[in-house]
Residue frames relative to the residue before (quaternion, step in Angstrom):
aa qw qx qy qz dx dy dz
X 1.0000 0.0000 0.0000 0.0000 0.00 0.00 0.00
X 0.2082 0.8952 -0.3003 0.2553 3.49 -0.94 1.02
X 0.1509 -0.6392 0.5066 0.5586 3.82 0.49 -0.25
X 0.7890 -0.3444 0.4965 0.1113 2.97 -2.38 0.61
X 0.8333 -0.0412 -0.1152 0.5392 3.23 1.01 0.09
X 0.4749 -0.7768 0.3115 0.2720 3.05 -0.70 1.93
X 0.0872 -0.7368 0.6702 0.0180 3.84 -1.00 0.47
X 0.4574 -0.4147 0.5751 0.5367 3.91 -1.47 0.48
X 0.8302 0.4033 -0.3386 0.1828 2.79 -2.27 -0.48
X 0.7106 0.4149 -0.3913 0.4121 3.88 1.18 -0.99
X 0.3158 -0.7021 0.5867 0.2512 3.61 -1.31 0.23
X 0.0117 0.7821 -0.6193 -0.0678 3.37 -1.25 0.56
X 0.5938 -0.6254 0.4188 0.2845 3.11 -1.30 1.61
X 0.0521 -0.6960 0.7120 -0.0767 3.63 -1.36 0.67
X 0.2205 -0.6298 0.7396 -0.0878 2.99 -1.62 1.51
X 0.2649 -0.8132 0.5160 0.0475 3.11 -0.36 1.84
X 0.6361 -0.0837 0.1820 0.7452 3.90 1.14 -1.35
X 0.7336 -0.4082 0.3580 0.4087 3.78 -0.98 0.06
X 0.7568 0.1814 -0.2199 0.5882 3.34 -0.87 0.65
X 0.7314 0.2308 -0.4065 0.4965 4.28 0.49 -0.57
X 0.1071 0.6537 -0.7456 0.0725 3.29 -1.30 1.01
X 0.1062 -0.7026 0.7035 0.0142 3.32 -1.36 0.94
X 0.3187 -0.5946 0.5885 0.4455 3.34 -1.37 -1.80
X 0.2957 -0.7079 0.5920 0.2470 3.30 -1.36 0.57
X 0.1230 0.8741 -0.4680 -0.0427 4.02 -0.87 -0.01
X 0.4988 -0.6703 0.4440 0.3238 3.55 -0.64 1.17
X 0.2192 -0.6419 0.7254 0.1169 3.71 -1.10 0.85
X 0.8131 -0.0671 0.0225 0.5778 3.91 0.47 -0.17
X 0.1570 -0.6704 0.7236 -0.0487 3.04 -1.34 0.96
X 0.1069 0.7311 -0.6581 0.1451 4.13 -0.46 1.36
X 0.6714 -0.5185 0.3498 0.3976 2.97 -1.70 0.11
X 0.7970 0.1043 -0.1122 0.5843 3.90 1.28 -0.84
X 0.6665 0.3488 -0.3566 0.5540 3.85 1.07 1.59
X 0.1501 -0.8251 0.5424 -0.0502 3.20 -0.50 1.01
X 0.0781 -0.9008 0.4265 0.0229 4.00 0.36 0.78
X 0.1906 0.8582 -0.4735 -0.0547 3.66 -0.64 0.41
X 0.1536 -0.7666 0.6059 0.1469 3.71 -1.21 -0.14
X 0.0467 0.7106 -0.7000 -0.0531 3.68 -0.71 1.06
X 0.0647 0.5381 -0.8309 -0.1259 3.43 -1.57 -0.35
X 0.1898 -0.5613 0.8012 -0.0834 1.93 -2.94 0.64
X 0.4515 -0.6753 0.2602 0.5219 3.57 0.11 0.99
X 0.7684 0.3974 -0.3010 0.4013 3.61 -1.05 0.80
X 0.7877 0.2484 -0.0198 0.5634 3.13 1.23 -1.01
X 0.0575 0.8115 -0.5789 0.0547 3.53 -1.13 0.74
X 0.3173 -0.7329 0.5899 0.1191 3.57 -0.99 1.48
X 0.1181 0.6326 -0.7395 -0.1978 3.52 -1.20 0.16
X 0.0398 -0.8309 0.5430 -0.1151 3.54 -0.92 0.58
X 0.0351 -0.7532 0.6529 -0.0715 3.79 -0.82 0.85
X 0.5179 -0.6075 0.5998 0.0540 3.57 -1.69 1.08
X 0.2236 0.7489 -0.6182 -0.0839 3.77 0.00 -0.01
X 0.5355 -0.7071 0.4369 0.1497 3.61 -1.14 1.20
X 0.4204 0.7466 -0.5122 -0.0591 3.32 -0.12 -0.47
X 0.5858 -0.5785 0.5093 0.2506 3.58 -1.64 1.86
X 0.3039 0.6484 -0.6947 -0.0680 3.72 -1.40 -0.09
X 0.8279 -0.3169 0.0986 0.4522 3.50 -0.21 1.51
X 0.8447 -0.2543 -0.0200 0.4706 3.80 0.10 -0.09
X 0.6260 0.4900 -0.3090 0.5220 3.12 1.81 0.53
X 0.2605 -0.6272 0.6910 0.2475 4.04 -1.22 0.11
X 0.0200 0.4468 -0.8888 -0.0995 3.53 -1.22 0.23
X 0.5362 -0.4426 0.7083 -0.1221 1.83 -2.35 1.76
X 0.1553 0.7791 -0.6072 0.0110 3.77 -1.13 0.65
X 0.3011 -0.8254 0.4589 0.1319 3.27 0.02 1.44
X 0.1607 0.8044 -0.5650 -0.0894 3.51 -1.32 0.37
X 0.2245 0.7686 -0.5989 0.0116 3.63 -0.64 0.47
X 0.0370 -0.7144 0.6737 0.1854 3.49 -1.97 -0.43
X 0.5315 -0.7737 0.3424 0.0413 2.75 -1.54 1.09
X 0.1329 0.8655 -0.4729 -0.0975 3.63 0.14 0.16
X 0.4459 0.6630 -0.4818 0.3598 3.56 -1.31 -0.33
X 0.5971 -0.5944 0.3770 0.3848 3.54 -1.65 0.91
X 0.8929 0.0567 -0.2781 0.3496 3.84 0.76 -0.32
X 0.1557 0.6504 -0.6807 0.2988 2.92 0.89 1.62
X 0.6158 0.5823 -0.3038 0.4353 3.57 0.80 -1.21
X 0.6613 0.4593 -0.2816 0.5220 4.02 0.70 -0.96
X 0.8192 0.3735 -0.1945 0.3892 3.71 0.89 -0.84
X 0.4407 0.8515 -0.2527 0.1301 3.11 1.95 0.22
X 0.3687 0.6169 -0.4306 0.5459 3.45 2.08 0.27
X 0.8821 0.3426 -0.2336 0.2236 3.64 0.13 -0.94
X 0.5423 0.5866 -0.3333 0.5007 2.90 1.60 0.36
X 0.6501 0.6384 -0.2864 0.2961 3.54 1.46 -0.39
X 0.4738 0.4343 -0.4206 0.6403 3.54 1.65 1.38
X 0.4064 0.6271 -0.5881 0.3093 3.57 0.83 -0.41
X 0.7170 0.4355 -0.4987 0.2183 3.67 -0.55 -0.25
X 0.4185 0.5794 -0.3211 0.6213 3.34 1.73 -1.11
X 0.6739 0.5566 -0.3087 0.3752 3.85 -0.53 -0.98
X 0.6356 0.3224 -0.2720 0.6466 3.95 0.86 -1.45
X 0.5570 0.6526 -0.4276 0.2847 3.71 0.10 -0.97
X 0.7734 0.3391 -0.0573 0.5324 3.11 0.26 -2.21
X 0.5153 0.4114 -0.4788 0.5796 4.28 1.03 0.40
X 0.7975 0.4313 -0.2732 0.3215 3.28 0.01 -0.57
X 0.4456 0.4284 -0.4496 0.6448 3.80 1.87 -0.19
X 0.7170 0.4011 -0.4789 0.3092 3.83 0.21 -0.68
X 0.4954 0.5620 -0.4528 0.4835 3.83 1.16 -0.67
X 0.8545 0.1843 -0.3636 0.3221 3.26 -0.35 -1.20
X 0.6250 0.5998 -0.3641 0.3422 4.09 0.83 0.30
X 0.4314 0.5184 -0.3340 0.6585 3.30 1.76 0.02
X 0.6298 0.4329 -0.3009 0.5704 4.06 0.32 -1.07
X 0.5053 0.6980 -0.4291 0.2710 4.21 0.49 -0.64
């Protein structure tokens, strides 16, 4: 839930697994960084997008970290997540093509 276009400062509700619901919200929106911060009780993402142009393409370079008591318990399954957003985000932008 959210406005339609993503701005710092708004929050949008997020359902993480039943019963965990937090919010996720951009801290910075640029032309070649993209910054966020969700939580969920226990767990918190900070996380940032860096852009980079290379002639008709952007590579994407994900970064985040995790804190919180079950970020630390859930720290095996999260240790592909970057691969995971990546390979969504080729499938977004190839559906949108």
């Amino acid at each position: 839930e959210g406005p339609p276009q993503p701005a710092p400062g708004h929050r949008y509700a997020i359902r993480v697994r039943p019963g965990l619901t937090g919010s996720l919200e951009y801290t910075s929106i640029g032309p070649d960084r993209i910054d966020i911060a969700w939580h969920v009780p226990g767990f918190r993402e900070t996380g940032s997008w860096t852009l980079e142009p290379q002639g008709a393409r952007t590579l994407a370079h994900p970064w985040f970290e995790h804190t919180g008591p079950l970020a630390s318990a859930l720290r095996h399954a999260f240790q592909g997540v970057a691969s995971l957003r990546l390979q969504r985000l080729a499938e977004q932008l190839l559906v949108e093509a």
